[in-house]
N, C-alpha and C positions, 0 to 999 in steps of 0.2 A: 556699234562700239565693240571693240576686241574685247578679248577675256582677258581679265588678270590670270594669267597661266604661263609667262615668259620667266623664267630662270636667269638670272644675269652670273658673271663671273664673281660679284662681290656675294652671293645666293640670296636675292631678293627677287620676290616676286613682283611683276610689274606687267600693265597691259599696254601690249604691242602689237601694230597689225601682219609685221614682218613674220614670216614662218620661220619655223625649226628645223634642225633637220634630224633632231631625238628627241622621244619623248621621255618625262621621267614622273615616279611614284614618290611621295612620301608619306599616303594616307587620303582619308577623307578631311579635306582640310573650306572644302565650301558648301554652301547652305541652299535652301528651296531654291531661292533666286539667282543661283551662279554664281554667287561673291565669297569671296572669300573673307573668314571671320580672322578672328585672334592669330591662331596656331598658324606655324609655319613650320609644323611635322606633328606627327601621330605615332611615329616610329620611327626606328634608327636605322631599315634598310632602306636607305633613298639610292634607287636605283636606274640607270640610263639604258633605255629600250630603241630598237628598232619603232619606224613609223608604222611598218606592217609585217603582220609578222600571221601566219597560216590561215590569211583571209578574216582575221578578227576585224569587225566593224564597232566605234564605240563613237557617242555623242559624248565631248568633253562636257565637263561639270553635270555629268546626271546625277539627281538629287541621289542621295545613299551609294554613293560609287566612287571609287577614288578619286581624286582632282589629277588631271591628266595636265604634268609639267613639259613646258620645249625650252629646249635649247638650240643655241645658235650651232653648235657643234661638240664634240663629247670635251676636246680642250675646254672648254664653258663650263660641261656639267661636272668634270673633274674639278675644276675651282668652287661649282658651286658646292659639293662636297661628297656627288653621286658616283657610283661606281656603274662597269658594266653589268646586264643583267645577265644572271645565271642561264635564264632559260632563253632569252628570245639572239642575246648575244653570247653561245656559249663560248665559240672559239677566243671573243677578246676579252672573259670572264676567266676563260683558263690563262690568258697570258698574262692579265692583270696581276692574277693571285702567282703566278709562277712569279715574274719581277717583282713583287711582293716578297716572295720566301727569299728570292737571290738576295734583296734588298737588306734582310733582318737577318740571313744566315738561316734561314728555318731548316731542316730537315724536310720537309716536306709543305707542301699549297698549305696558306692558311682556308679555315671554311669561311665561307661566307659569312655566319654570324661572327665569328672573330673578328674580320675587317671591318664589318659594321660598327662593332662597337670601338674598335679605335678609333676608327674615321669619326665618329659622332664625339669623341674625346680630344680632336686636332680643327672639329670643324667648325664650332660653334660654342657657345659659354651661355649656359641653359641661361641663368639668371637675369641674367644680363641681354640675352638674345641678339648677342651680337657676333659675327665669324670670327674666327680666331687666324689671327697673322700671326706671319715668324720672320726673322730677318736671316739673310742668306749672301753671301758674297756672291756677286752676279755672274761670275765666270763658273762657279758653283751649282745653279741653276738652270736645271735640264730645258733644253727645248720643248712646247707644248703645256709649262705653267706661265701661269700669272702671278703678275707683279702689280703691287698700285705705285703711280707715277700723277703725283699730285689731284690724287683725291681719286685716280680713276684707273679702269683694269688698265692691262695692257700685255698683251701676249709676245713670250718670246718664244720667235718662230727662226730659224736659220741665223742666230745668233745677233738678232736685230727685233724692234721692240713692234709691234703692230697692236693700234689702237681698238679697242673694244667696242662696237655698238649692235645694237639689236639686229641691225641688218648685213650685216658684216665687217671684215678690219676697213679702217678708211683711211689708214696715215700709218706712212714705218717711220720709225724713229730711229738712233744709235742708240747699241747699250754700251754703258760706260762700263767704267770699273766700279769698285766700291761696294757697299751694302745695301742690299734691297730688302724692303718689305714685298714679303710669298703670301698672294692668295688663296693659293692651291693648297689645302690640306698638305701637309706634311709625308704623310705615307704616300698618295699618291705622288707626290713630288718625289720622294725616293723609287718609286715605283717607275715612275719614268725616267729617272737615271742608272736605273738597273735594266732598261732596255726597252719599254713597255714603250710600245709604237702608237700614237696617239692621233684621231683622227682630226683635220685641220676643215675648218668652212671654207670653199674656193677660192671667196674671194682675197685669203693670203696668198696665193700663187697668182692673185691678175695684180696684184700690189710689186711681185716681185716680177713679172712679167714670164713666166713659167707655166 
């Protein structure tokens, strides 16, 4: 049986046999037996890593050890509300936070705890524990966030909607005009309309035949 340790766009965790192609932290969030309990974060740096990264070997869910999250591709883990990591992805860590500062006007990169705690302020509603949407005029809406389109992700990619599943996109759709509900956090969504170049799972370009 797979692990619960799939990441979806909407940020639920769910178990899937399909691979990832990043993985991501949000803490110790499973028990003796590899299950995951209550918590669906421990902390507010949820962050999206390389799969290998200077020969580090790790058994996901060892007891007393982070719970080791995948994602389908970092478009995924940016909806689901993860940034890239400092250290294993410095270079799209620094371009993150550079479209970042272009984004807000900053003077200079916010730190990493900065963006953490906005992102955890755009991405989820503690009480409630549910993600938090925002609505966006679709023409508005950068390529490489999510959108939901009746009840489900859906990524726009080349200005066309590509359907979300664990194993890859499986359906392009039109985007229309109008107003969309954004699953992607909000900073990151300005983040990637300030230029942040976002990385895509394959099988969007076998969809588009590219």
């Amino acid at each position: 049986m797979p692990l619960q340790n799939r990441v979806t766009p909407l940020g639920e965790i769910i178990a899937d046999p399909a691979r990832g192609t990043l993985m991501g932290n949000r803490g110790i969030l499973h028990d003796g037996n590899r299950e995951l309990g209550r918590s669906r974060w421990k902390h507010k740096a949820w962050i999206a890593c390389t799969l290998a990264f200077r020969g580090r070997k790790r058994t996901p869910m060892t007891p007393g050890r982070y719970t080791e999250l995948f994602f389908l591709d970092e478009a995924t883990a940016l909806a689901g509300g993860h940034r890239p990591c400092a250290e294993c992805r410095r270079a799209d860590f620094n371009a993150y936070r550079t479209a970042w500062a272009t984004a807000h006007c900053l003077d200079a990169p916010p730190t990493a705890n900065a963006m953490d705690e906005a992102l955890h302020a755009h991405r989820i509603k503690p009480r409630l524990r549910k993600q938090v949407h925002h609505t966006k005029a679709a023409a508005d809406i950068p390529d490489g966030a999510f959108v939901l389109i009746d009840g489900a992700p859906w990524l726009i990619w080349k200005r066309r909607l590509l359907r979300w599943s664990p194993g890859g996109y499986d359906h392009v759709g039109e985007l229309s005009g109008g107003l969309l509900t954004v699953v992607t956090p909000k900073p990151s969504v300005d983040a990637l309309a300030a230029g942040y170049r976002v990385a895509v799972h394959d099988s969007a370009s076998g969809l588009f035949g590219d």
